[in-house]
MARLOLO-318915 format. One record per residue (C-alpha): residue number from 1; residue in one letter; chain; x, y, z. Coordinates in steps of 0.02 Angstrom, whole numbers, plus 50000, padded with zeros to 5 digits. Example, Ala and Ser with C-alpha at 12.3 -4.5 7.8 and 13.67 -1.06 7.14 Angstrom:
<atoms>
    i  aa  ch     px     py     pz
    1   A   A  50615  49775  50390
    2   S   A  50684  49947  50357
</atoms>
This chain:
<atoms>
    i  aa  ch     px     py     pz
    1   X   A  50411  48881  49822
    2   X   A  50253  48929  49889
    3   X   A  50333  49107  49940
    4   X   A  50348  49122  49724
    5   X   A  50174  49069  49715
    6   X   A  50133  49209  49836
    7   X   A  50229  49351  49751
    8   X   A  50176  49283  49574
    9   X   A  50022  49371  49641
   10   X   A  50041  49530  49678
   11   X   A  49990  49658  49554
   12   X   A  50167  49755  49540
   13   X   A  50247  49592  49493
   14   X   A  50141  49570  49317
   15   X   A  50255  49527  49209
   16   X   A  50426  49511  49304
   17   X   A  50488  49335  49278
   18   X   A  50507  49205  49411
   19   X   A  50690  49210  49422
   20   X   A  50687  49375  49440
   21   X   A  50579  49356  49583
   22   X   A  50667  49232  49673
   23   X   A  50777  49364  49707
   24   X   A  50651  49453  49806
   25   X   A  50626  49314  49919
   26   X   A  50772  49328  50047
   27   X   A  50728  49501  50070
   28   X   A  50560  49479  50118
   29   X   A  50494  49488  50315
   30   X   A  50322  49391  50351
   31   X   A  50209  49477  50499
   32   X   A  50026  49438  50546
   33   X   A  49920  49560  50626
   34   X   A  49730  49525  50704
   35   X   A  49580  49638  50679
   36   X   A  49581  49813  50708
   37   X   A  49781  49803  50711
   38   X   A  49862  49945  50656
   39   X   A  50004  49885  50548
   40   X   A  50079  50073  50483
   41   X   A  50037  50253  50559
   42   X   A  49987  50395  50462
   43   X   A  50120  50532  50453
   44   X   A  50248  50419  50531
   45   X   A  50412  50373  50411
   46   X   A  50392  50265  50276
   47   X   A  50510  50119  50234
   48   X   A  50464  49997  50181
   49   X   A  50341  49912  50056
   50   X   A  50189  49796  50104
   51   X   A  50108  49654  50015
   52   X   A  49958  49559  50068
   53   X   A  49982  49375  50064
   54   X   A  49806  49340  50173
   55   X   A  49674  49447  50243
   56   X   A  49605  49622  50217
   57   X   A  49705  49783  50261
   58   X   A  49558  49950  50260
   59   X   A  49688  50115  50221
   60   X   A  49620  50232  50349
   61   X   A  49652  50437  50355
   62   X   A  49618  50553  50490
   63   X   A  49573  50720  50456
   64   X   A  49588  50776  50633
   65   X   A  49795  50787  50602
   66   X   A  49750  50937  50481
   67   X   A  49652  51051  50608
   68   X   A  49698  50966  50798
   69   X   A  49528  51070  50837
   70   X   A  49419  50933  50750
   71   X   A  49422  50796  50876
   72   X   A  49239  50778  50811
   73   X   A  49295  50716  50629
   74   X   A  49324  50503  50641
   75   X   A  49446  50438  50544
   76   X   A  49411  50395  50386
   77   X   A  49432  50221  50269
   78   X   A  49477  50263  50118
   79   X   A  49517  50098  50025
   80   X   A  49513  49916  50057
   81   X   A  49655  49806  49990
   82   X   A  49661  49623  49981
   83   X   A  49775  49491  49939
   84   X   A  49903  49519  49794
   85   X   A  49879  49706  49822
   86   X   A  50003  49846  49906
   87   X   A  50020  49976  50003
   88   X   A  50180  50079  50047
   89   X   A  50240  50111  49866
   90   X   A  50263  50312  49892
   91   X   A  50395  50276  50022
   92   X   A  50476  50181  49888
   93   X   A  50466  50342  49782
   94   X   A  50503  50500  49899
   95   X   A  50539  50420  50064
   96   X   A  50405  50537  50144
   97   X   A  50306  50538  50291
   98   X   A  50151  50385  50268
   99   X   A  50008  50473  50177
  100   X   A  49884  50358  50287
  101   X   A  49867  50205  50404
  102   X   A  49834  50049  50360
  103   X   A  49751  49919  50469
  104   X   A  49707  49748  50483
  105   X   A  49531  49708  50456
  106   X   A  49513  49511  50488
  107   X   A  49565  49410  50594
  108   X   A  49730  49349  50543
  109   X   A  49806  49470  50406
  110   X   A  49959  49419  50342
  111   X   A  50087  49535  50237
  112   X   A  50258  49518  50166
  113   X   A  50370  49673  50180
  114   X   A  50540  49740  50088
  115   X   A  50627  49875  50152
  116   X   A  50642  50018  50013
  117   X   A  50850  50012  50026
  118   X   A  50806  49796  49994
  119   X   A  50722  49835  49826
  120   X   A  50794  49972  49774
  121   X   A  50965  49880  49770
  122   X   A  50871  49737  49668
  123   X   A  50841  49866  49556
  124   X   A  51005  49963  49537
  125   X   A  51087  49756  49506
  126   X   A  50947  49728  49393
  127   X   A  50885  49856  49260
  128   X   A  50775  49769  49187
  129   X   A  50690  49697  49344
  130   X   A  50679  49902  49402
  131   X   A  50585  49956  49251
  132   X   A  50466  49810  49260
  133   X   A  50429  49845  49432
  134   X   A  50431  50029  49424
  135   X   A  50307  50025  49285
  136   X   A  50203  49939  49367
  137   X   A  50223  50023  49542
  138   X   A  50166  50181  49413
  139   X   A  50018  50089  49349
  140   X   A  49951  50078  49523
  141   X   A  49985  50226  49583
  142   X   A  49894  50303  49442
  143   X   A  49740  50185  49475
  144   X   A  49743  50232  49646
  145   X   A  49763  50438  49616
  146   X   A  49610  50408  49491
  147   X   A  49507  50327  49616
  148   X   A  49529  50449  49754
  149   X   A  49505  50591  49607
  150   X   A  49342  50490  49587
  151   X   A  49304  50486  49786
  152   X   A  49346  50669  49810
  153   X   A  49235  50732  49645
  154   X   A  49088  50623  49709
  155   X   A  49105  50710  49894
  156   X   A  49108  50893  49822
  157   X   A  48933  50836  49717
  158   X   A  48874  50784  49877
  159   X   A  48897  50947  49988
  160   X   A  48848  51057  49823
  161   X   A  48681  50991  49821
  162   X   A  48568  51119  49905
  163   X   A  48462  51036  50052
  164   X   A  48315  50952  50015
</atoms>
């Protein structure tokens, strides 16, 4: 029950009944990770979806993978999630390589994960269950496209200020 309570949570879940979720729960793998962990790799293959049940996960690129010259360039946090939010959901949608890596940021982060071939089957026995969740996996993708628009725009201000 308390594995409901936990998914009830999770912002791509808004609105998808709890039977419906129940069927989520055998499907679901529990791992911890401690500070500084890296849970997922940037540019590695992406598989499987992540939800944050406890702790603090910092989504981290590295702009050094563009130009292998730029050693100089430190990797770069991007976002910070916390509990009841996701990361993983463009696997879900292209089965690409991971757009960044994700790492723990306390000391004892704990996630859920479904592989995409778990949910997706959810989905294909449950219609209604796959446009709820898809929906919503939309939803946040758009919020989180917006906010790096947002991050990106502010940057170029930045560097198109002449020096002072």
């Amino acid at each position: 029950m308390q594995l409901l309570s936990t998914l009830r949570q999770v912002d791509i879940f808004y609105e998808i009944p709890d039977e419906k979720l129940k069927r989520l729960i055998p499907k679901c793998e529990e791992s911890s990770y401690e500070t500084g962990e890296i849970i997922v790799k940037e540019n590695s293959p992406s598989d499987e979806l992540y939800f944050i049940v406890d702790g603090i996960v910092e989504i981290v690129i590295d702009p050094s993978l563009l130009d292998p010259n730029s050693n100089d360039i430190e990797p770069t946090v991007i976002a910070t999630l916390w509990p009841g939010q996701t990361f993983g959901e463009i696997g879900l949608v292209d089965r690409g390589m991971r757009s960044a890596s994700a790492r723990s940021s306390s000391d004892k982060t704990v996630l859920l994960s479904i592989s995409r071939a778990g949910l997706l089957g959810l989905c294909d026995d449950d219609h209604h269950f796959g446009y709820l969740l898809m929906r919503n996996i939309a939803s946040d993708l758009a919020f989180k496209v917006r906010n790096t628009d947002l991050m990106l725009r502010e940057q170029l201000l930045w560097q198109a200020r002449p020096p002072a």
